[in-house]
C-alpha positions as a Markdown table, in Angstrom:
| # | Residue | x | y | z |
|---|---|---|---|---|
| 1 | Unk | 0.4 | 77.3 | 89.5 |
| 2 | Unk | -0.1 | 75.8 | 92.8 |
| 3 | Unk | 3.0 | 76.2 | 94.9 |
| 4 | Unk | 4.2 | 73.8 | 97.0 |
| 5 | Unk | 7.5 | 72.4 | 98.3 |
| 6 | Unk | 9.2 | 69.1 | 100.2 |
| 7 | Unk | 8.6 | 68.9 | 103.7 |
| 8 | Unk | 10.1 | 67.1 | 106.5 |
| 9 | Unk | 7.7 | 64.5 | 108.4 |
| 10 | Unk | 9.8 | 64.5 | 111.8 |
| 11 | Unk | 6.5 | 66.2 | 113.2 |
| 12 | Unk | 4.2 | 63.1 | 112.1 |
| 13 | Unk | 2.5 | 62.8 | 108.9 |
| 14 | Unk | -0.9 | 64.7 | 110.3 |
| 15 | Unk | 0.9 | 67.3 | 110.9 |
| 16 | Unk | 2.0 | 68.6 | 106.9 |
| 17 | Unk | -0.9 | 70.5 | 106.1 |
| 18 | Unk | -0.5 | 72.8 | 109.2 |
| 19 | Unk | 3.0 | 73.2 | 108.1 |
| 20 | Unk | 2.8 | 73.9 | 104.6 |
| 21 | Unk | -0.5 | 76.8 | 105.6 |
| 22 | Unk | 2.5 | 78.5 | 108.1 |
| 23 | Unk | 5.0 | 78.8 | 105.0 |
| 24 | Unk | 2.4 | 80.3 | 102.9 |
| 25 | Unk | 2.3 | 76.6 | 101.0 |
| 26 | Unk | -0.6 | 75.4 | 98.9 |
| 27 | Unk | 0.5 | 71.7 | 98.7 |
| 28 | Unk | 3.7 | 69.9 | 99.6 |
| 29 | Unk | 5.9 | 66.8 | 98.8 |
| 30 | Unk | 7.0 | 64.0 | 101.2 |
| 31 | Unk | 8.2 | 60.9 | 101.8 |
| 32 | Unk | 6.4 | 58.2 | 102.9 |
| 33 | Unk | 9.5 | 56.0 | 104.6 |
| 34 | Unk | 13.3 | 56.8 | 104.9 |
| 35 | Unk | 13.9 | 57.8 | 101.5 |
| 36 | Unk | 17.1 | 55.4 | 101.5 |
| 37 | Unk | 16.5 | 52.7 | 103.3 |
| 38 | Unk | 14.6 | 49.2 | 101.3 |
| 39 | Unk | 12.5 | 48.3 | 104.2 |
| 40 | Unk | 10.3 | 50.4 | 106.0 |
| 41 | Unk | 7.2 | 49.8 | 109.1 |
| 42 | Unk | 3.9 | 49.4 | 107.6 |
| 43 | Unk | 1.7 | 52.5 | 108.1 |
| 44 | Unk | -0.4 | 53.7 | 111.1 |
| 45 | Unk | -3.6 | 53.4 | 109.9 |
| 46 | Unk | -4.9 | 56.0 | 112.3 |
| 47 | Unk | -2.1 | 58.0 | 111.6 |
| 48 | Unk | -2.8 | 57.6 | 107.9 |
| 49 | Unk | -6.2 | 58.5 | 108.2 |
| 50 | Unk | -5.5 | 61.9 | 110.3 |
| 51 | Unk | -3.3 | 62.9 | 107.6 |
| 52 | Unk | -5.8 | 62.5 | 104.6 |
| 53 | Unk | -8.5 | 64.5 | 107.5 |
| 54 | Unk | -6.1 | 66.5 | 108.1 |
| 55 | Unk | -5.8 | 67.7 | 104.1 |
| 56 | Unk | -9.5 | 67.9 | 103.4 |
| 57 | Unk | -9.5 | 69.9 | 106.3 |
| 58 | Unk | -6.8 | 72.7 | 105.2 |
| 59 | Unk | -8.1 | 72.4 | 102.0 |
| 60 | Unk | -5.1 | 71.2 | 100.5 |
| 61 | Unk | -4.5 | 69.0 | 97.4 |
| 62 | Unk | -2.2 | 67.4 | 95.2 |
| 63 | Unk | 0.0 | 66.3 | 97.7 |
| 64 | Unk | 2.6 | 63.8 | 96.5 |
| 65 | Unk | 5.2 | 61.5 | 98.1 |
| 66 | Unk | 8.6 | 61.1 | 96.5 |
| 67 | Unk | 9.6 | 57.3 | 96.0 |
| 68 | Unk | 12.7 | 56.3 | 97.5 |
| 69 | Unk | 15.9 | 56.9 | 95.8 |
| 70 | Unk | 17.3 | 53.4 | 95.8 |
| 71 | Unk | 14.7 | 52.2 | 93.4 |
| 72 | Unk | 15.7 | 51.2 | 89.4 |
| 73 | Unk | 13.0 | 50.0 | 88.1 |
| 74 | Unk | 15.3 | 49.9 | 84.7 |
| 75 | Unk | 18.2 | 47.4 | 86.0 |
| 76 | Unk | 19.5 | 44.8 | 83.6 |
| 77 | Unk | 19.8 | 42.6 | 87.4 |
| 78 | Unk | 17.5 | 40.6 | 88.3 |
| 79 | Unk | 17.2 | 40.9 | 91.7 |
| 80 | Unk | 18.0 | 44.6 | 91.6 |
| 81 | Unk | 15.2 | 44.7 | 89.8 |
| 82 | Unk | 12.6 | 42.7 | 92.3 |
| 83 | Unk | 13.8 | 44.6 | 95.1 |
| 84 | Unk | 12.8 | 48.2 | 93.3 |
| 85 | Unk | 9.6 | 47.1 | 92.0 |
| 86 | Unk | 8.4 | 45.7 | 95.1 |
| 87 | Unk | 9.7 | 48.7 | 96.8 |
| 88 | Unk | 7.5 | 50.8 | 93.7 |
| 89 | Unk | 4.5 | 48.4 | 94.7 |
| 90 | Unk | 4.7 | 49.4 | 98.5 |
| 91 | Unk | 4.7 | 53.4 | 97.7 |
| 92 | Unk | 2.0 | 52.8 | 95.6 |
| 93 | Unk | -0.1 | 51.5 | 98.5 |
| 94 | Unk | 0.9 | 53.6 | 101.1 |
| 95 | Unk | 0.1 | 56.8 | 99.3 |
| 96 | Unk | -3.2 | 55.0 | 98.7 |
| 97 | Unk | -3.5 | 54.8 | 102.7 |
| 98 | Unk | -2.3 | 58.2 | 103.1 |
| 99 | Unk | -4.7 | 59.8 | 101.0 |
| 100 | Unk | -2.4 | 61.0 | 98.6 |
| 101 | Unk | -2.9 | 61.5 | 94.8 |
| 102 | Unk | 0.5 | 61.5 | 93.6 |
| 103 | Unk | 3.4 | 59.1 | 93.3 |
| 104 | Unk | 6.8 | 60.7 | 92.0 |
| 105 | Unk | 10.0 | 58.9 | 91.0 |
| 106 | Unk | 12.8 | 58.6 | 89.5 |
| 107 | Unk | 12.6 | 56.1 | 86.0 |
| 108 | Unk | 16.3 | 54.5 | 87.0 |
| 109 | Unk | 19.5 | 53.8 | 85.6 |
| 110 | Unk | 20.6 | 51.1 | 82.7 |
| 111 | Unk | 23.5 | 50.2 | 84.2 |
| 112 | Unk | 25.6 | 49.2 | 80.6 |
| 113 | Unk | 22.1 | 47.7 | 79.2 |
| 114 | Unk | 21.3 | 50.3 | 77.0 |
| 115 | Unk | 18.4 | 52.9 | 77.4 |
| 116 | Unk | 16.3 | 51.1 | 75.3 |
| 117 | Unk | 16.4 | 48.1 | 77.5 |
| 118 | Unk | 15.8 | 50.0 | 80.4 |
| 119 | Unk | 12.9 | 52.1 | 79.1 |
| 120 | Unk | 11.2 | 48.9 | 78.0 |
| 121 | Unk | 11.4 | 47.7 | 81.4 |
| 122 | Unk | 10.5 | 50.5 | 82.9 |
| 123 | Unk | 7.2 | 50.9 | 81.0 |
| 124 | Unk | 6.5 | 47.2 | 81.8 |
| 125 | Unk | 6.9 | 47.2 | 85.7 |
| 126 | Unk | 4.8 | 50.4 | 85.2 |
| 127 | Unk | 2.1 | 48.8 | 83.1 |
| 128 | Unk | 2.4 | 45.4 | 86.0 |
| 129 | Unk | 1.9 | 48.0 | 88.9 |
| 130 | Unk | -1.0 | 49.5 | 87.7 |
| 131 | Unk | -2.9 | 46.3 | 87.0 |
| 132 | Unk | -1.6 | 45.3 | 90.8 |
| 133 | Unk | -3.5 | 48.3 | 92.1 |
| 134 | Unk | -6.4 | 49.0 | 89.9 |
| 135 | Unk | -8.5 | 49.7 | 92.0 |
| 136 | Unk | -6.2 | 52.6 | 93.4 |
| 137 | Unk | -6.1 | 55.9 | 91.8 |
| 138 | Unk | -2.6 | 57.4 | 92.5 |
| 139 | Unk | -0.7 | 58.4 | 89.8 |
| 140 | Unk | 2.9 | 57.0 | 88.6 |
| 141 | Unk | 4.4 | 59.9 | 87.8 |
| 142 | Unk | 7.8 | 59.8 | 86.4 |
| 143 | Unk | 10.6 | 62.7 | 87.3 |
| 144 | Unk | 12.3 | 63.8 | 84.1 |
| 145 | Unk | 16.6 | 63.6 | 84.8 |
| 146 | Unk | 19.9 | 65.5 | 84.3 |
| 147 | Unk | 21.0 | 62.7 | 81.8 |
| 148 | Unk | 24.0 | 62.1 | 84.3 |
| 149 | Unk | 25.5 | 58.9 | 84.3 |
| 150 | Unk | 23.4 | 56.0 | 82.9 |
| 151 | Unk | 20.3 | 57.6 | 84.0 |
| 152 | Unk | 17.2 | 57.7 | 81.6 |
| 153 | Unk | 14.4 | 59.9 | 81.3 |
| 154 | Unk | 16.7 | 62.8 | 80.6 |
| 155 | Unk | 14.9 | 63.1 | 76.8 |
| 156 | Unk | 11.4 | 64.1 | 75.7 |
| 157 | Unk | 11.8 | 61.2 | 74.0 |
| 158 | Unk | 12.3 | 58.9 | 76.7 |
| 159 | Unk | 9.2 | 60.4 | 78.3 |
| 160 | Unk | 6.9 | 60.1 | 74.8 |
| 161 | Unk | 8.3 | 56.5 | 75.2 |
| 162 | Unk | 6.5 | 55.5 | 78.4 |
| 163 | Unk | 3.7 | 57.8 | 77.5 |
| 164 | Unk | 3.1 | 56.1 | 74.9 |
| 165 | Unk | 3.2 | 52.3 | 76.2 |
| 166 | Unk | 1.4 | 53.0 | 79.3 |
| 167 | Unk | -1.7 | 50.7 | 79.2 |
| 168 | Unk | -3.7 | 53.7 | 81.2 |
| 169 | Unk | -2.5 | 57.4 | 80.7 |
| 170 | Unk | -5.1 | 58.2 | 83.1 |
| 171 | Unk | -2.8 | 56.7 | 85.8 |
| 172 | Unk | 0.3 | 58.2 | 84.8 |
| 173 | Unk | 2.3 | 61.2 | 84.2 |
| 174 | Unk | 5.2 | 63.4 | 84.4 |
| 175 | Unk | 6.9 | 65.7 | 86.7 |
| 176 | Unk | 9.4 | 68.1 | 85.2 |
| 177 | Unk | 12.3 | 69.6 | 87.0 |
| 178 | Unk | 12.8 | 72.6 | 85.7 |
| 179 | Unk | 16.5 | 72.3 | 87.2 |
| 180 | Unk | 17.1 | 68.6 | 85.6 |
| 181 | Unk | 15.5 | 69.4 | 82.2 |
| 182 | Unk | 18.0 | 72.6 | 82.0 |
| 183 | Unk | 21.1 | 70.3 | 82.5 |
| 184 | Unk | 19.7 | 68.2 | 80.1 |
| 185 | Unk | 19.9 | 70.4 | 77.3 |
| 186 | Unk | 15.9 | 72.1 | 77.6 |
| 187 | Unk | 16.6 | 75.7 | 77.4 |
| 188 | Unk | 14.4 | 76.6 | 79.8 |
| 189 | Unk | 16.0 | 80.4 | 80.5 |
| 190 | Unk | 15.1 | 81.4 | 76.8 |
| 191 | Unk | 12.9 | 78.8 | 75.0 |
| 192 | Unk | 10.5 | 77.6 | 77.8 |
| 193 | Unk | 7.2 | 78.1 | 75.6 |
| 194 | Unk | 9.4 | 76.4 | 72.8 |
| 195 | Unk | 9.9 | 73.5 | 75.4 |
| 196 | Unk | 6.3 | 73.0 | 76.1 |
| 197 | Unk | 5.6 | 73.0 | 72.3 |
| 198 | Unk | 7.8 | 70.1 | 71.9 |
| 199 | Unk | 6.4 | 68.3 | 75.3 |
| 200 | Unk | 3.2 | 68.8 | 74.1 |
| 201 | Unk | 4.1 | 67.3 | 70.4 |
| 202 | Unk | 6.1 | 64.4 | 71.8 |
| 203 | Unk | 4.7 | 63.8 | 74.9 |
| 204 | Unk | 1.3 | 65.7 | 76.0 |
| 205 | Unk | 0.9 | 68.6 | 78.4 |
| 206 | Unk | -2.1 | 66.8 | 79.7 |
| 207 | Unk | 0.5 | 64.3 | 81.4 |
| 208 | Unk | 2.1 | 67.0 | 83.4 |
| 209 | Unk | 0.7 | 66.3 | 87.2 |
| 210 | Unk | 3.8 | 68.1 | 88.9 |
| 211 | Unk | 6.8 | 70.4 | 88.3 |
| 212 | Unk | 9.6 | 70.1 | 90.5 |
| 213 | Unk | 10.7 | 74.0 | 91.3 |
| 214 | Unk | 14.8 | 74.5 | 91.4 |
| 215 | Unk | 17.2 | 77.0 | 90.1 |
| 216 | Unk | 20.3 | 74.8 | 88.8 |
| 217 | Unk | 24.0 | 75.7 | 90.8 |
| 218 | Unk | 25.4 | 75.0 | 87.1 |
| 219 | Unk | 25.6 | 76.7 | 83.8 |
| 220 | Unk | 23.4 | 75.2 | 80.7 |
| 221 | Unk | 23.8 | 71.4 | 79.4 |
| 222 | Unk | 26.4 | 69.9 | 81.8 |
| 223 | Unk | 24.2 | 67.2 | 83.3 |
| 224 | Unk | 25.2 | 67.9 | 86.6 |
| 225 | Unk | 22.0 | 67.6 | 88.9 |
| 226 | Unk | 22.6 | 70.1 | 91.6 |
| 227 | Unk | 20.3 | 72.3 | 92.8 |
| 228 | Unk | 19.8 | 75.9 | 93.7 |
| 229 | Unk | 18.0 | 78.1 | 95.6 |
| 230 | Unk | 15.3 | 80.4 | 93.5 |
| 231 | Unk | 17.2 | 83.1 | 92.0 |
| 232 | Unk | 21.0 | 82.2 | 93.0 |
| 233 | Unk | 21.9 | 79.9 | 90.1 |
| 234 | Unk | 22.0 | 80.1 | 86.3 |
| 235 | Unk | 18.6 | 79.9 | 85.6 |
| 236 | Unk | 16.7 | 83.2 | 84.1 |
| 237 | Unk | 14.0 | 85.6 | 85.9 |
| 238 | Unk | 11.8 | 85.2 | 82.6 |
| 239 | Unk | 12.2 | 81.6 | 83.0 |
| 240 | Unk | 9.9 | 82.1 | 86.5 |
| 241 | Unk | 7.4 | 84.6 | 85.3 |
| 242 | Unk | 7.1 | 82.4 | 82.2 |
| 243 | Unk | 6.2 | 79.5 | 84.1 |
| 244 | Unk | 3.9 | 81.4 | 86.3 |
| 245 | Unk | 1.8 | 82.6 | 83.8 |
| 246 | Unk | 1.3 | 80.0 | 81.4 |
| 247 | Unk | -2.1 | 79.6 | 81.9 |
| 248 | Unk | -2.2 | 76.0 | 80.7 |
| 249 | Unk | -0.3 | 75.5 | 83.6 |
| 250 | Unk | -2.4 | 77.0 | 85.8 |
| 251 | Unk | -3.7 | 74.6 | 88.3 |
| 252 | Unk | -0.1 | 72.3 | 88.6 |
| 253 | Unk | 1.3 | 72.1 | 91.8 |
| 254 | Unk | 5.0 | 73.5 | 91.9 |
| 255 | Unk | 7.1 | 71.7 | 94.5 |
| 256 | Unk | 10.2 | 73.5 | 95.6 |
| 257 | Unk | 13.4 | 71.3 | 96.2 |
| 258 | Unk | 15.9 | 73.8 | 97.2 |
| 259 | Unk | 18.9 | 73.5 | 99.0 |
| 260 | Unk | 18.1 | 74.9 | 102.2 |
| 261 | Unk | 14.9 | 73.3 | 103.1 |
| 262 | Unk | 12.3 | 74.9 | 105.5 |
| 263 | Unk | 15.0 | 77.3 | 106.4 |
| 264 | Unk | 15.0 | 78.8 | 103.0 |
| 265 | Unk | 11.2 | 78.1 | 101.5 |
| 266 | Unk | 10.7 | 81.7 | 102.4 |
| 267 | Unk | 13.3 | 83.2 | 100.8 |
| 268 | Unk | 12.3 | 81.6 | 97.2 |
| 269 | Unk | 8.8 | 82.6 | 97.9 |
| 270 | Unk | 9.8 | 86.2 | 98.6 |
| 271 | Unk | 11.6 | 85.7 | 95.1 |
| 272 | Unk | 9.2 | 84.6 | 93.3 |
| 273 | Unk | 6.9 | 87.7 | 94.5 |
| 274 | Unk | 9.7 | 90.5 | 94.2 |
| 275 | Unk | 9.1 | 89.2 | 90.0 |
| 276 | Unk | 5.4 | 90.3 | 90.6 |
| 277 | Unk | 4.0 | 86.6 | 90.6 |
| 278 | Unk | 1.4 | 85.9 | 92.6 |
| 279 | Unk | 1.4 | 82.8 | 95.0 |
């Protein structure tokens, strides 16, 4: 796998790929805008421009952004729902200007509508984006959940759902959090080769563009979506070397989410090499 992780932009935007060679990164994850805030400046070009340089030049790829958390592109509301997918439209665009080949974010919430609803929507405003930007060739990648609250996307199901009425699976995909897809029942500590079997049947590996790398704070199936730093939570140490060496997995970048940020990248890289995996 290609390991990665979130990084901070306070530096500027040109700067990541410098940052993520100095923590021993092959990729890294950002976001584009304030992650919670609706409105954002449009992008420097310039500064757009040095990033995507600055990429080629490290050598660096598969870099995504992470959408902004407000987004619900399954709420029953009307307006709600406007303000997300114009928001989803606008990351689209400016990972386009950044370069960037990946899109990742979170399918939404039904809010009392149902799942059904709210997948059906979901899929649609997916379907409308990618005719809006066809001529773009980031990928919508959709982050598997915890199944907390009214959240979707928790199932393989849900995922085989969109998968399947995508009007381009070429422009789509998934990214699994291995953290999430423990909480949401996916036995990742002691069936993960069982796991991918069933992605594979019900969704298809192929789609996998991205894992999201976090140990989970809390014990198996409890839906609670809190994350943990690489060998401090409940997850297995077979889980990682599984992962690691599944070499249909080879060449996915592995972005690491943990608590502590930049301060702690290190320490879950050391962990990962004290298991004899090799970054």
């Amino acid at each position: 796998m290609k390991i990665g992780a979130h990084l901070s932009t306070k530096n500027g935007f040109a700067k990541l790929p410098e940052n993520a060679n100095a923590l021993g990164l092959r990729t890294y994850q950002f976001f584009s805008k304030n992650q919670m805030q609706w409105k954002a400046r449009p992008l420097d070009k310039e500064e757009a421009t040095a990033h995507s340089k600055a990429a080629r030049s490290a050598g660096i790829g598969d870099e995504a952004i992470h959408a902004s958390y407000l987004m619900n592109l399954g709420s029953p509301e009307d307006g709600k729902f406007k303000m997300s997918y114009d928001a989803f439209l606008d990351e689209i665009r400016r990972a386009d200007q950044l370069g960037v080949s990946l899109l990742i974010f979170h399918p939404g919430a039904h809010m009392g509508s149902g799942p059904d609803k709210a997948l059906k929507r979901i899929a649609d405003a997916m379907n409308s984006a990618i005719k809006e930007t066809k001529a773009m060739k980031v990928k919508l990648v959709v982050e598997n959940t915890a199944g907390q609250g009214s959240m979707v996307g928790y199932s393989l199901d849900h995922l085989g759902y969109l998968a399947e009425n995508s009007i381009d699976n070429e422009r789509i995909g998934f990214c699994i959090d291995t953290c999430h897809a423990y909480q949401a029942g996916y036995d990742l500590s002691n069936e993960f080769h069982k796991f991918l079997s069933d992605f594979d049947s019900r969704v298809g590996l192929k789609l996998i563009r991205a894992f999201h790398l976090n140990d989970s704070k809390y014990p198996f199936n409890k839906h609670l979506d809190r994350h943990e730093n690489l060998g401090k939570g409940t997850l297995s140490r077979s889980f990682y070397t599984d992962l690691f060496e599944e070499q249909k997995l080879a060449n996915i970048p592995a972005f690491l989410e943990t608590p502590e940020g930049e301060d702690g990248y290190p320490k879950d890289l050391e962990f990962l090499k004290s298991l004899g995996i090799k970054l």
